[in-house]
C-alpha positions in Angstrom: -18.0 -23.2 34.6 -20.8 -21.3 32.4 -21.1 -18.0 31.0 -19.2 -15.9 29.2 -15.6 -14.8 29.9 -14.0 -11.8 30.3 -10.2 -12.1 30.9 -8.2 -8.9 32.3 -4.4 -9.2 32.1 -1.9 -7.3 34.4 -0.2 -6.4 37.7 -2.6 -6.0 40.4 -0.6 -4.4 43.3 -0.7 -3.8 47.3 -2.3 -0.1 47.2 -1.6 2.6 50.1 -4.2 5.7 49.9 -4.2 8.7 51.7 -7.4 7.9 54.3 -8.5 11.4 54.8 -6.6 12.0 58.3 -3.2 13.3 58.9 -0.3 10.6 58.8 -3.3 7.6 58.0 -3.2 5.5 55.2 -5.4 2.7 53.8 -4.3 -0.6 52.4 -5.9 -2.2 49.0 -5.6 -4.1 46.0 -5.8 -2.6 42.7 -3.7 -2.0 39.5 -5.1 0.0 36.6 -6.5 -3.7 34.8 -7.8 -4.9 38.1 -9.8 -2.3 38.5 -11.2 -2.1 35.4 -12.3 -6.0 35.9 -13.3 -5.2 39.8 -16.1 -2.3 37.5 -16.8 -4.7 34.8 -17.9 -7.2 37.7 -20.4 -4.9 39.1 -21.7 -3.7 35.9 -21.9 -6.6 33.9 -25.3 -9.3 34.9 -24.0 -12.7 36.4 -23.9 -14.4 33.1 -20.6 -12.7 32.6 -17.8 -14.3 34.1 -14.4 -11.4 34.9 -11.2 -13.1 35.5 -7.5 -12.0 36.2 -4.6 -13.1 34.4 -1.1 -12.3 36.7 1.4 -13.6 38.7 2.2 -13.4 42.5 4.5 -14.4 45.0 3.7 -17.2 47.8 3.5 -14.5 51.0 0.9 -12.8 53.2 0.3 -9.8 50.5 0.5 -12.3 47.2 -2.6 -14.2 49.3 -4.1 -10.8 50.1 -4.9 -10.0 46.7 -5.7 -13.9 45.5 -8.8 -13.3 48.8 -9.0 -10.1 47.1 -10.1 -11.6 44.0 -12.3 -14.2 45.6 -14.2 -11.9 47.8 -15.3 -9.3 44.6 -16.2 -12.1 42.7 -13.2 -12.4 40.2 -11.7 -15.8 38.8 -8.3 -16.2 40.1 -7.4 -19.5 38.0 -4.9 -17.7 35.8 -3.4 -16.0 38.6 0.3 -18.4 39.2 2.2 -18.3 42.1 6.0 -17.4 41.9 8.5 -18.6 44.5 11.3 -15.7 44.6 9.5 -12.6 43.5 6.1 -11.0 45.5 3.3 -8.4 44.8 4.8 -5.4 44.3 3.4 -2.3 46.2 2.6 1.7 45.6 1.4 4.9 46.8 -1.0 7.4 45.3 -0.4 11.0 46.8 -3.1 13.5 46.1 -2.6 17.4 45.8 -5.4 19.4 44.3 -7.3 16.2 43.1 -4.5 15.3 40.8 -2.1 12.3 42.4 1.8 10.8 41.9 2.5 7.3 42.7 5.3 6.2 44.6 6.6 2.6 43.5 8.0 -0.8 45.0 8.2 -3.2 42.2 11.3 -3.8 40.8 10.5 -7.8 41.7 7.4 -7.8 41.1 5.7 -11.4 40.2 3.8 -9.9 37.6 7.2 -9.6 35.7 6.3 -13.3 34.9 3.1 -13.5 33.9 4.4 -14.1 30.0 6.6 -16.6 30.6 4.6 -19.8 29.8 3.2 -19.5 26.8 1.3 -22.9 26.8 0.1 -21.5 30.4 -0.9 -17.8 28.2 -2.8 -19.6 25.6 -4.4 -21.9 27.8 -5.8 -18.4 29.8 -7.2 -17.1 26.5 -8.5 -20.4 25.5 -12.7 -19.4 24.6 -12.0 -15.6 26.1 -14.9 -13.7 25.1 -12.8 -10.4 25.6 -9.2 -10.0 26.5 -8.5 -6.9 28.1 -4.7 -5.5 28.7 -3.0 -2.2 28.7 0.4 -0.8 28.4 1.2 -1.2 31.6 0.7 -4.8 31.6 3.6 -4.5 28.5 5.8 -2.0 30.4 6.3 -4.5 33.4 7.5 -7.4 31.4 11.0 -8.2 29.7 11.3 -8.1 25.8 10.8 -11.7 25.2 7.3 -11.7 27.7 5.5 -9.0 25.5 6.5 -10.3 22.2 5.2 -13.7 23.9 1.8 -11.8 25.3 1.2 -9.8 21.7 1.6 -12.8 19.8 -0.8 -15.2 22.4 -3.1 -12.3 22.3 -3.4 -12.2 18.5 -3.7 -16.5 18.2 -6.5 -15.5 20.2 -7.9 -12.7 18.1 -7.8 -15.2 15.2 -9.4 -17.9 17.3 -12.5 -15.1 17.9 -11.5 -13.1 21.0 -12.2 -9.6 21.1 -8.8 -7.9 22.0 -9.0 -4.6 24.0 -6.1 -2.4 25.0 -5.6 1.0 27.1 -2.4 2.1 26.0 -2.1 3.9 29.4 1.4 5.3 28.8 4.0 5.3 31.3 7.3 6.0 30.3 8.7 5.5 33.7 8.2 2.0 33.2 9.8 1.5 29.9 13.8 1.5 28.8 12.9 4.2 26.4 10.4 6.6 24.5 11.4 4.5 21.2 10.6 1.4 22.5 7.2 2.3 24.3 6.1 3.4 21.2 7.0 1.1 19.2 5.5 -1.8 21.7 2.2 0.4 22.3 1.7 0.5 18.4 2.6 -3.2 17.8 -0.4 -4.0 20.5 -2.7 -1.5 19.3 -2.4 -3.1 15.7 -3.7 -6.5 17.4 -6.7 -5.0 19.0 -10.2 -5.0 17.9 -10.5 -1.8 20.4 -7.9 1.1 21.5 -8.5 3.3 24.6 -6.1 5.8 24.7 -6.1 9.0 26.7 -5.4 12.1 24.6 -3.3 13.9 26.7 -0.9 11.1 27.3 -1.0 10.6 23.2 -0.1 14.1 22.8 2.8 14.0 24.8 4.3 10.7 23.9 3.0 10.4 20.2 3.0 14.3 19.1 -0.8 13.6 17.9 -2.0 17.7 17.2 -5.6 16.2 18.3 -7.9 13.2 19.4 -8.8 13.0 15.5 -4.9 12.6 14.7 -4.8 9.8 17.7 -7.6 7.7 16.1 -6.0 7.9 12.7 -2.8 6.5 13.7 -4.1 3.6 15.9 -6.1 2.7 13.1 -3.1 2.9 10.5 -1.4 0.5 12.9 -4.2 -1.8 12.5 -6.6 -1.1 15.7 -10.2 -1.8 14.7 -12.2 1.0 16.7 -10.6 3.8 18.7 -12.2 5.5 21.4 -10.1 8.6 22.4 -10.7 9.9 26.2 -10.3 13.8 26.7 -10.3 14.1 30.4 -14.1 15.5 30.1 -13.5 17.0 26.7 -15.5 15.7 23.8 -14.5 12.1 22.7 -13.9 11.1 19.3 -14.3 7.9 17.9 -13.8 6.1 14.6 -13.1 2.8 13.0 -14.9 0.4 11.4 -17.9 0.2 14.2 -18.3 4.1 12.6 -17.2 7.6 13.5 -18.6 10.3 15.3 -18.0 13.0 18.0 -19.4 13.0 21.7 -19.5 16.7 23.0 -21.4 18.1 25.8 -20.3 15.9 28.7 -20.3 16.9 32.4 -17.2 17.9 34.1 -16.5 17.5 37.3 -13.7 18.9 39.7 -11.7 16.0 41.1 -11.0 14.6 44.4 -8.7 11.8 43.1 -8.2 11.0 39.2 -6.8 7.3 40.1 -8.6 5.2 38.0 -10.8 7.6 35.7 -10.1 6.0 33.1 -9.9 2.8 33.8 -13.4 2.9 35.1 -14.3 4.4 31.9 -13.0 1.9 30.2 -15.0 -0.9 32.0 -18.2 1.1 31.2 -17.9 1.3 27.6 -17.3 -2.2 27.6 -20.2 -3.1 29.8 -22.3 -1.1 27.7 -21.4 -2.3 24.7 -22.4 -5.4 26.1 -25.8 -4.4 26.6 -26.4 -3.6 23.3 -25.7 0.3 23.4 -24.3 2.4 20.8 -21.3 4.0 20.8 -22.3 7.4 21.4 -24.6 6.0 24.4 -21.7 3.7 25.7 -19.3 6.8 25.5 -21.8 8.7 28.0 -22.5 6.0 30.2 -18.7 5.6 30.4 -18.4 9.9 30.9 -21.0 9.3 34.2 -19.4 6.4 36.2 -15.7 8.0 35.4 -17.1 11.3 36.5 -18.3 9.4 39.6 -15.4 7.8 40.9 -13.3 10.5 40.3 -15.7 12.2 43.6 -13.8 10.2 46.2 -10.5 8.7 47.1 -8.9 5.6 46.4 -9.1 3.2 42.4 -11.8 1.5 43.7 -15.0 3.3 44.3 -18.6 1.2 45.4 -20.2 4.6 45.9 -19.7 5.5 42.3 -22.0 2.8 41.1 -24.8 4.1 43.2 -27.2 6.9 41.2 -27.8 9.9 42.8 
């Protein structure tokens, strides 16, 4: 296999979507680090290879989402197969553009995906960019993130670029402590930190996005790119600092996946040689687009007007 590698690590999970119509739902695949690797596919040129690092069960769904991966174009090689657990499943509900999930996932798969660590580093092995989030953390058992942190910083060391959405979801973890604690520990591994400043303000007590990039760098982060929910977005680190203000806001129909699709456009254009303040816009635009229609995963949003 040629080109370069991108490798996304998480839980990608059996999606159910409001379709539109009274009492009808739709069925997909998604997971907030799949679908930052399903954008990164379409944005990035075919050089690129995007792979997914998980774990699913051996039944109908699990091989749903493995044909999944197949049919968007996204290695599956890392993805193992677990004989007692399956995919878990969720449902987004919508009212006045903003959505609440309903979960299924207590045995989740994904809860393994840590547990090799020969199996871990040989996934990272010449990863151009490793790309995980908090969530991917809050799903696995003490031992699995210390095991995923410390694979993900051999890599680091080895030359991988290390990028992580903190995506905070206390729902998911034992206790406020301990999510911190774990989300600060990863952040101090990464070359890049995504966070979302309302969730930082809530969890972390940061008074602004400013206050947010200072403590992910104190931890050790290397750039931090602060998303506002269509405010401006501040940046800073050792790539440099600045401010992006003046970005279009748009009224939602469905916020699933904003900012994971922001995420995968930074990176893409960073990639293409952009600067940070033009990747940040770029980033703005597809969010701002996907966050038009229904459902994580959104072809029409990488269609210009």
């Amino acid at each position: 296999m040629t080109g370069q590698l991108i490798l996304s690590i998480g839980e990608a999970m059996v999606e159910l979507s409001e379709a539109g119509q009274p009492g009808h739902w739709r069925l997909g695949i998604a997971g907030d680090t799949l679908n930052t690797a399903w954008y990164l596919r379409r944005l990035l040129t075919a050089d690129w290879r995007v792979s997914y690092c998980s774990r699913v069960g051996q039944g109908e769904f699990s091989q749903k989402m493995l044909d999944f991966l197949a049919a968007e174009g996204i290695g599956a090689d890392h993805v193992t197969r677990d004989p007692r657990r399956e995919i878990a499943l969720y449902a987004i509900s919508l009212k006045d553009g903003e959505r609440s999930f309903s979960y299924w996932r207590d045995t989740s798969a994904a809860k393994g995906l840590a547990d090799d660590p020969r199996a871990l580093a040989a996934a990272l092995d010449g990863v151009r960019i490793a790309y995980f989030s908090g969530i991917t953390l809050a799903i696995l058992p003490e031992p699995g993130r210390a095991l995923l942190i410390e694979a993900l910083a051999a890599a680091r060391a080895a030359g991988t670029q290390v990028v992580f959405d903190p995506n905070l979801r206390p729902k998911l973890w034992s206790d406020g402590r301990t999510m911190r604690r774990d989300i600060e520990a990863a952040a101090g591994i990464a070359d890049l930190v995504l966070p979302s400043f309302d969730d930082e303000r809530e969890h972390f007590g940061d008074a602004d996005p400013q206050a947010t990039v200072e403590r992910y760098l104190a931890r050790g982060a290397g750039q931090v790119v602060v998303k506002a929910g269509g405010d401006a977005i501040r940046h800073g680190g050792r790539e440099g600092w600045g401010l992006v203000d003046g970005l279009t806001r748009e009224r939602p129909v469905d916020t699933t996946a904003a900012g994971d699709s922001f995420n995968a456009g930074y990176l893409a254009a960073r990639l293409a040689e952009k600067d940070i303040g033009a990747a940040i816009r770029e980033a703005h635009e597809l969010s701002r687009r996907v966050i038009r229609h229904r459902g994580a995963l959104v072809r029409e949003a990488l269609a210009r007007d």
